[in-house]
Residue, then its C-alpha position, 0 to 999 in steps of 0.5 A: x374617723x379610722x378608716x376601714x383599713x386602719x381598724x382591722x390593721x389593729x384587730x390583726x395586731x391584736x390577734x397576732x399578740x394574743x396568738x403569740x402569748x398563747x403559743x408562749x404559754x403553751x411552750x413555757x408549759x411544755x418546757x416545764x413539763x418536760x424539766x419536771x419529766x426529766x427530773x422525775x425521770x432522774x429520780x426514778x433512774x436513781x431510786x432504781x439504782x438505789x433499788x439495784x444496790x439495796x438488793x445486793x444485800x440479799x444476794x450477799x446473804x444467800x450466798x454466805x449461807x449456801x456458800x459458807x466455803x466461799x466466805x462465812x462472816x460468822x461461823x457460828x450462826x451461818x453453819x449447819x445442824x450437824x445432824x442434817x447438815x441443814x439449817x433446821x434442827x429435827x424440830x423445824x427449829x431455826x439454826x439462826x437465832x441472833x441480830x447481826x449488823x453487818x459491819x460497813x467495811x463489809x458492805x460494798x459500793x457499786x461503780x459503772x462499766x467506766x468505774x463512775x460512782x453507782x451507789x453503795x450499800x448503807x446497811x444491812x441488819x439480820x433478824x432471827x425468825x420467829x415462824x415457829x413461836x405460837x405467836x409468830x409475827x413474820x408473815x411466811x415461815x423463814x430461817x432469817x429476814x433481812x433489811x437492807x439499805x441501798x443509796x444511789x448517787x445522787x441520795x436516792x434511798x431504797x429499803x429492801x425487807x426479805x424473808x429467806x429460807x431454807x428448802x431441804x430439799x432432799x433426804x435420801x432414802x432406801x427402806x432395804x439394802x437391795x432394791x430391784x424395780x425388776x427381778x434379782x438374780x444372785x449367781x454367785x454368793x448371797x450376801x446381804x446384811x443388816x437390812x432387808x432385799x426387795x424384788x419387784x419380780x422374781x428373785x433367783x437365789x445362787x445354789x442351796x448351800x450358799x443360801x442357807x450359808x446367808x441366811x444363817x450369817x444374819x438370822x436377826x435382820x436380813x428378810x428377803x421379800x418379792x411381789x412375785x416368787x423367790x426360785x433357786x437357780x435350778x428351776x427348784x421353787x421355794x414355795x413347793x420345792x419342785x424341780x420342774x419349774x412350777x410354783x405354788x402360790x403361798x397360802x392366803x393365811x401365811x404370808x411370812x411362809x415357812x419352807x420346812x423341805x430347806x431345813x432351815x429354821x431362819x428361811x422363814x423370813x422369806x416373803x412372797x407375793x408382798x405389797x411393796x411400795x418402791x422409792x422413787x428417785x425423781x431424775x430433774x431433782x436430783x440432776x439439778x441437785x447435782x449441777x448446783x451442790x454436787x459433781x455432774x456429768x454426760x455420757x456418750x453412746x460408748x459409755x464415755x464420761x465428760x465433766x459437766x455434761x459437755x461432750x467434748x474431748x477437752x472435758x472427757x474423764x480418762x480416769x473416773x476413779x480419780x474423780x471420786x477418791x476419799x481418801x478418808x473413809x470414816x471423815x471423808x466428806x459427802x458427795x453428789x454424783x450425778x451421771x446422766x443419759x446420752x441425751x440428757x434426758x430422763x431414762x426410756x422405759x425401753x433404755x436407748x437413751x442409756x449406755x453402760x457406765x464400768x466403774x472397775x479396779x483401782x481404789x475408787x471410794x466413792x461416799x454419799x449420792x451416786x445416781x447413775x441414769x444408765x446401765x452399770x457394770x462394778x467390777x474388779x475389787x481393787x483396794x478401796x479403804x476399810x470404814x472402821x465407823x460402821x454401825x449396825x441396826x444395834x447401834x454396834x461399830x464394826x470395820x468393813x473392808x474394802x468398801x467401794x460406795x458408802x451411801x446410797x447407789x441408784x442405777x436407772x438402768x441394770x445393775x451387774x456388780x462382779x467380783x469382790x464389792x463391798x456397799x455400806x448403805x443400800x443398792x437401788x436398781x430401777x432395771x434389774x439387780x445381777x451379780x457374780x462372784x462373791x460381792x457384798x452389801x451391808x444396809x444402813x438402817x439409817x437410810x430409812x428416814x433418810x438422815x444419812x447422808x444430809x444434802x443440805x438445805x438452799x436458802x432462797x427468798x421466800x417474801x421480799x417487799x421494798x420500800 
């Protein structure tokens, strides 16, 4: 007979081995929980990379498109409508209308920091949009959609689908060739063709010979329209024709009124007390607009102009007139320019944030967008180049001599245009119009829909799905 002892010696023995099977057990699992974790970790680490390269397919496409100067793989599909240098036509239809397979030499590898193997592009498909049929299959409206296949190291593969389009963001437009959000005042000549002249406030025309002298130069377009009273510069109102000062509201049944004492029929297309909706220019848009596509610049209180914005003396601009010179008038390209306040923050009402920005002499041209969120003072004529290509409300050519902006110009604050200054295309001054001297502003008429000076369009990613 086992004695006492013996029996539980055994049951010890027999605990200690099932304990032990059990931690056993218990590490074996854990062990291979943690090889399959790190495995799945693994793969997930290499899908993500996959992921990482397949994405290099939609930014390689947004980039030619928004940076065909860089480099365009096909100049034929990834160029724009001439009309609105965008990738819509007047329709809304799609500039890009073909399948292309981006060939494989094209198509980059991705290495590490230590030049070890990432992953590689394995393909990357263009298909044209078709948003714009009645029976349109894309799930949001898009220029183009891409697929794009990226493979990591170890094979891991990931498909990228991206639908981009194009944002046309802005078309500039002016309905007027002369537009104040304050009053105008003329001192000098008026001479206004082709378009219309908007005041806010008062107008102050120059004296009575040089009026009726404008008036006759263009009986067909030029109107001159205010919310308030048109007044010659001796106090004399157009609405009674007295000497004092006083004015006479117009009549409630002639709001085109004719002013028989100037003795001119063509004065009749004088306007005042006008219902006038005035353009807005929203100052981040257009900033941004700049920083990205155009030429951007900061201020300083002095009136000092600094190459992006950085107040440094190392990117001060000594000479403005050589940073917007087009030689080429009539075929130069378009530019956005962008001059921003002292703070770079948006216009105070009271302006302390702006200074004054003088843009005189030489032969500066400057051609497309010039938005100026401060004063500015042009003078001096210089020797700016005719545009031989401009085009009246008719449709007629004409040659314009000396012309120092083509476009629109948008000052924030006072505009003060001296001496002999030609525009062609339309002048907007948010802080009051003034002149001296004999300057001049031809409208064009196609900044009414704002086709003039196309902008472009940024294609971006509308929808991205991966799989």
């Amino acid at each position: 007979m086992r004695s006492r002892k013996a029996s539980q010696k055994g049951s010890v023995l027999l605990t200690t081995i099932i304990l032990l099977s059990v931690v056993s057990f218990c590490l074996v699992s854990f062990m291979s929980y943690q090889l399959n974790m790190a495995k799945l970790g693994k793969r997930r680490r290499q899908q993500m990379k996959a992921f990482y390269v397949a994405d290099v397919g939609p930014e390689m496409v947004i980039h030619w498109f928004n940076y065909p100067e860089d480099y365009t793989p096909d100049t034929e599909q990834f160029t724009k409508f001439e009309s609105t240098d965008s990738y819509f036509d007047a329709s809304e239809v799609s500039r890009f209308t073909s399948t292309i397979g981006v060939p494989l030499y094209m198509l980059p590898e991705k290495y590490h920091i230590k030049d070890s193997f990432f992953g590689e592009l394995k393909s990357l498909t263009i298909y044209p949009s078709d948003w714009y049929d009645k029976d349109a299959t894309d799930p949001v409206p898009s220029i183009c959609h891409l697929q794009s296949v990226g493979i990591s190291q170890d094979g891991s593969k990931k498909i990228v689908d991206a639908y981009l389009n194009a944002y046309k963001g802005f078309s500039a437009e002016s309905p007027a060739a002369i537009i104040s959000n304050l009053g105008i005042t003329f001192g000098g000549q008026f001479n206004v063709f082709w378009g219309q002249v908007w005041s806010k406030e008062d107008v102050y025309l120059p004296n009575f010979a040089q009026t009726l002298a404008a008036f006759k130069a263009d009986t067909k377009w030029l109107k001159l329209k205010t919310m308030e009273y048109i007044m010659m510069t001796d106090g004399k109102s157009f609405a009674d024709g007295t000497v004092n000062g006083s004015v006479t509201p117009l009549p409630e049944t002639a709001p085109n009124y004719y002013q028989p004492w100037l003795g001119d029929k063509w004065l009749d297309e004088i306007y005042q007390h006008q219902e006038l909706t005035f353009p807005e220019y929203d100052y981040w848009a257009y900033k941004e607009l700049a920083i990205e596509k155009g030429k951007y610049y900061g201020t300083d209180d002095s009136g000092n102009i600094y190459r992006g914005g950085i107040i440094d003396e190392d990117f001060k601009v000594t000479d403005i007139h050589e940073e917007f010179d087009v030689p080429d008038a009539d075929f130069g390209p378009y530019n956005f320019i962008f001059i921003d306040t002292v703070d770079k923050q948006p216009p105070a009402e009271d302006g302390s944030n702006m200074c004054t920005i003088r843009l005189t002499g030489d032969a500066a041209h400057t051609k497309g967008v010039f938005y100026c969120a401060n004063n500015v003072y042009l003078g001096g004529s210089g020797d700016p180049p005719d545009v031989h290509n401009a085009v009246d409300p008719d449709n007629n050519i004409h040659t314009l001599v000396k012309v120092r902006h083509q476009g629109l110009f948008y000052c924030s604050g006072q505009y003060d245009q001296q001496g002999q200054n030609t525009i062609y295309g339309s002048c907007v001054a948010k802080g009051g119009f003034g002149s001296g001297g004999c300057p001049e502003v031809y409208y064009d008429y196609r900044l009414a829909d704002g086709t003039l000076m196309p902008i472009g369009s940024k294609v971006e990613v509308t929808l991205w799905k991966v799989r």
